[in-house]
N, C-alpha and C positions, 0 to 999 in steps of 0.2 A: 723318750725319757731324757732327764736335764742329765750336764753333768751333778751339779749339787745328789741327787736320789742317787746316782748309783754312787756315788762315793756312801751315801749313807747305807746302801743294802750290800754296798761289801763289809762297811764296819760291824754292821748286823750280822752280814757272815761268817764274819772273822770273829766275833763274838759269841755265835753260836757253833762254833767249833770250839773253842775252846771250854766253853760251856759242857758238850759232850765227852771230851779229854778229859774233864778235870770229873764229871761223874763216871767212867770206865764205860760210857757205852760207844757201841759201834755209832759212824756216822752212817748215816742215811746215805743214797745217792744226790752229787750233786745238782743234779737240777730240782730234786726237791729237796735240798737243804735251800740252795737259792728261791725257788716260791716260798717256801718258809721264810726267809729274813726281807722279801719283799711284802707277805704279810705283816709283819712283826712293823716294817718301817710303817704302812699303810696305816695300820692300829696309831704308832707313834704321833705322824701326825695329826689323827683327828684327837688324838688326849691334845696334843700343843693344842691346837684351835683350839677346844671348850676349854684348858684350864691355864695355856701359855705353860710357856718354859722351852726348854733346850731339848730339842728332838733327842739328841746323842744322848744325852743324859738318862731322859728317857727311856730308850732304845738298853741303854746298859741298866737298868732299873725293870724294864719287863723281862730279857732276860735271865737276870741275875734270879731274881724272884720267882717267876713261874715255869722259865721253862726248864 
C-alpha cells in the first residue's frame, strides 16, 4: 500500500471517529474501525474515477452523510 492511501484511510479514520463521538456511540474495535475506513476509501475512489473530484472531499461527504 502507497503512502498517499494510508494517509487517506487514517483521514477516513480520524473522520470516523469522530463521526461516532459526535453521534454518542461506542467505537467499534480498532481493526474493524480501520477495515471500515479502508472500505469507505476503496468506495471514494471508485466515485473519483466515474465522476472526478477530490478523494478527501469525498471521503468527508460519505462520511458526513451515511455513516
Amino acid at each position: 500500500m502507497g503512502f498517499i492511501r494510508k494517509q487517506e484511510e487514517n483521514i477516513a479514520l480520524k473522520l470516523l471517529e469522530w463521526r461516532y463521538k459526535q453521534q454518542q456511540l461506542p467505537l467499534p474495535e480498532k481493526h474493524v474501525l480501520r477495515q471500515h475506513a479502508a472500505d469507505i476509501v476503496s468506495e471514494a475512489h471508485r466515485v473519483a474515477r466515474q465522476r472526478g473530484g477530490n478523494v478527501v472531499s469525498i471521503l468527508k461527504d460519505m462520511i458526513s452523510s451515511n455513516r
